[in-house]
ZAMARGU-4260 file (C-alpha; in steps of 0.2 Angstrom, whole numbers, plus 5000, padded with zeros to 4 digits):
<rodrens>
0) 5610/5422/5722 | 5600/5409/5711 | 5584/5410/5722 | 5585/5430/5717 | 5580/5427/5698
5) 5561/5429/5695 | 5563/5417/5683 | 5573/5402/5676 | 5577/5399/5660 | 5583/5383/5659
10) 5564/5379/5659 | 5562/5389/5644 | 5575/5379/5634 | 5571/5364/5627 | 5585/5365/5613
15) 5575/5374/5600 | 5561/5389/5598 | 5550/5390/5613 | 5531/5385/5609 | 5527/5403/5603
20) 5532/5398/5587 | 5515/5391/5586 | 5507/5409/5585 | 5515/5409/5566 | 5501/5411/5554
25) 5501/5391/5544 | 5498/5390/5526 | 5481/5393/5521 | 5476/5401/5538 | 5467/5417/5540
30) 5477/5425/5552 | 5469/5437/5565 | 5479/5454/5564 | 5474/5461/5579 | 5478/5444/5589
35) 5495/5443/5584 | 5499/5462/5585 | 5495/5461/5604 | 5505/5443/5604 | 5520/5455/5598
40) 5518/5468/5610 | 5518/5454/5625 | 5533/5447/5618 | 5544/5464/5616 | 5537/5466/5635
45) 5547/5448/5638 | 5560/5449/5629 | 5563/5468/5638 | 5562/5461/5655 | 5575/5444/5650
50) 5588/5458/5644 | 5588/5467/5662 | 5588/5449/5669 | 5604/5445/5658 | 5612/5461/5664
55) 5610/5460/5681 | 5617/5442/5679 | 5631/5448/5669 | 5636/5461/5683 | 5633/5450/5696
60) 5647/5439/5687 | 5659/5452/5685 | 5657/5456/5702 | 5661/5438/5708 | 5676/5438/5696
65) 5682/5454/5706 | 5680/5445/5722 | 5691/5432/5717 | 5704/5443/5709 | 5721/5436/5712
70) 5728/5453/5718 | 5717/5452/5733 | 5717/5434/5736 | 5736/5440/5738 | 5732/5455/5749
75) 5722/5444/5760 | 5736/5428/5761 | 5747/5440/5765 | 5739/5448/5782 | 5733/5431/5786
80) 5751/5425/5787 | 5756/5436/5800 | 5744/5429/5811 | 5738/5412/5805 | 5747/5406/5789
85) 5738/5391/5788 | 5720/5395/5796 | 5721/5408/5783 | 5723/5399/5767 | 5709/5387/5773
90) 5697/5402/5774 | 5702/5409/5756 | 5702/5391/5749 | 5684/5390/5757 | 5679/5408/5751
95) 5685/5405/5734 | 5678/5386/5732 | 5661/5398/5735 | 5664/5410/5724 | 5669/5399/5709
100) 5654/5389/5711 | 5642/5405/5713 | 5652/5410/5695 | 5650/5397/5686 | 5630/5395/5693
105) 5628/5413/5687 | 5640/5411/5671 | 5626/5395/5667 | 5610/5404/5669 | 5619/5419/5658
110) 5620/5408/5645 | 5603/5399/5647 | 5596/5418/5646 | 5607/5423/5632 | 5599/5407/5624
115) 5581/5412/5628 | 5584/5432/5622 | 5591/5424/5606 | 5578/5413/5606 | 5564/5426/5608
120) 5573/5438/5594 | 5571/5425/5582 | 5551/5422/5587 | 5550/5440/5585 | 5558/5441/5569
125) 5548/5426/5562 | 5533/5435/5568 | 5535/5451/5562 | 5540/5444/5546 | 5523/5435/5545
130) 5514/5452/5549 | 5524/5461/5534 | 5519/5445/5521 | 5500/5447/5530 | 5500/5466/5527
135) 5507/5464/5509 | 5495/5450/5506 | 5480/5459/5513 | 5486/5476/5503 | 5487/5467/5487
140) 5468/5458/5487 | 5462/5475/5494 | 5470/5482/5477 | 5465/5468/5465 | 5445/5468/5472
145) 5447/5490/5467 | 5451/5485/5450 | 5440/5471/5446 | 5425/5483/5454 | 5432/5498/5442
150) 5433/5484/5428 | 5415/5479/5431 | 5409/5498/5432 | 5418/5502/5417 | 5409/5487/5408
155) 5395/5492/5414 | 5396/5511/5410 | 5398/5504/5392 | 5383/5490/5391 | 5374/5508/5397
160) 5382/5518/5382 | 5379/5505/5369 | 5361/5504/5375 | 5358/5521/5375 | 5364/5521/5356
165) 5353/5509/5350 | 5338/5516/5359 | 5345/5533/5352 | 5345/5524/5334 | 5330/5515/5335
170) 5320/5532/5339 | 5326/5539/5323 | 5325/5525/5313 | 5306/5527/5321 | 5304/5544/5317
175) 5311/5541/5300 | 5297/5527/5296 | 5283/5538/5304 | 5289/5552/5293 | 5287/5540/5276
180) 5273/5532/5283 | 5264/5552/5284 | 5269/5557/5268 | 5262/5539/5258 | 5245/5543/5268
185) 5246/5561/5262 | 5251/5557/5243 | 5237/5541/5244 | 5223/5555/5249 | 5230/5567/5237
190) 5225/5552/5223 | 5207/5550/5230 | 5198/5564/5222 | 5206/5562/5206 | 5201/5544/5207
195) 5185/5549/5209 | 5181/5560/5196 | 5188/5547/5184 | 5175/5533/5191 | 5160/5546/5190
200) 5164/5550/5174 | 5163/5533/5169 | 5146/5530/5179 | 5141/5547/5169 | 5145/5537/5153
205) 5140/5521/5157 | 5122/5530/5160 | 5122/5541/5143 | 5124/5524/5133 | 5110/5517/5143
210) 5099/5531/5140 | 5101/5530/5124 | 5110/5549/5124
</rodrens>
């Protein structure tokens, strides 16, 4: 019956994890999401196929505990009794020396599996442990490099604001000064004439006393 299995586990179990406890992301490496998603699904696969090996071990079990079920060990001493006692008993002594050892065979590798499957759900947990802290890690950064580009364009938005101000300030103070400048040309041409009746009336006089007049 142990040449039946597809598999054996006792090569599998070394006492501890089996070496896929080396797909776990380590501390301070990048760990490629799509590379251990498809780790986890071959795994589930695995672990699927050991939990139908474990059944088929545990029925094959119970149906050698049945063989040797003292009721029908009984049954058979009995009819082999009132032929031949003691050939009999030699055959049953034989059958069940077989059976007990195809038991405990079959009891062993149970175990071992069970091991392995306990083995594997532990893997799997780890694993998708690491995925959830990746996820939340990945989710986080994803939401901390939003705000600090909303940060940014917010300062941004404000240099532009602040600019658009002073520009806005600067024209009127500029329109302001033009306005002064176009009133002080004004007012200085208003003076001119004014000016220069004064200075050709002093010429006028300045000529009178030279002419003697």
């Amino acid at each position: 019956m142990q040449n039946q299995l597809q598999f054996h586990p006792q090569q599998q179990h070394n006492g501890g994890n089996p070496p896929l406890l080396s797909l776990l992301p380590n501390s301070g490496h990048q760990t490629d999401l799509n590379h251990l998603w498809s780790q986890l699904q071959e795994l589930s696969q695995v672990l699927s196929s050991n939990r139908d090996s474990a059944a088929k071990l545990i029925q094959k079990a119970d149906e050698a505990k049945g063989r040797i079920d003292p009721d029908a060990v009984n049954v058979s001493a009995h009819l082999q009794d009132s032929n031949d006692e003691r050939n009999g008993d030699i055959d049953i002594q034989s059958q069940n020396r077989v059976l007990r050892r195809e038991n405990a065979t079959l009891l062993a590798e149970n175990e071992d599996l069970s091991t392995l499957v306990n083995d594997y759900e532990s893997v799997l947990e780890k694993i998708l442990e690491g995925l959830r802290i990746f996820i939340h890690e990945q989710s986080i950064s994803t939401i901390n490099i939003h705000q600090s580009y909303a940060n940014q364009l917010a300062i941004e938005r404000q240099v532009n604001a602040d600019l658009r101000q002073d520009a806005a300030e600067f024209q009127a103070r500029l329109a302001k000064l033009g306005a002064v400048l176009r009133t002080a040309h004004e007012n200085e041409n208003a003076l001119d004439p004014d000016i220069l009746i004064e200075e050709l009336k002093a010429e006028n006089a300045a000529l009178r006393e030279a002419l003697g007049k």
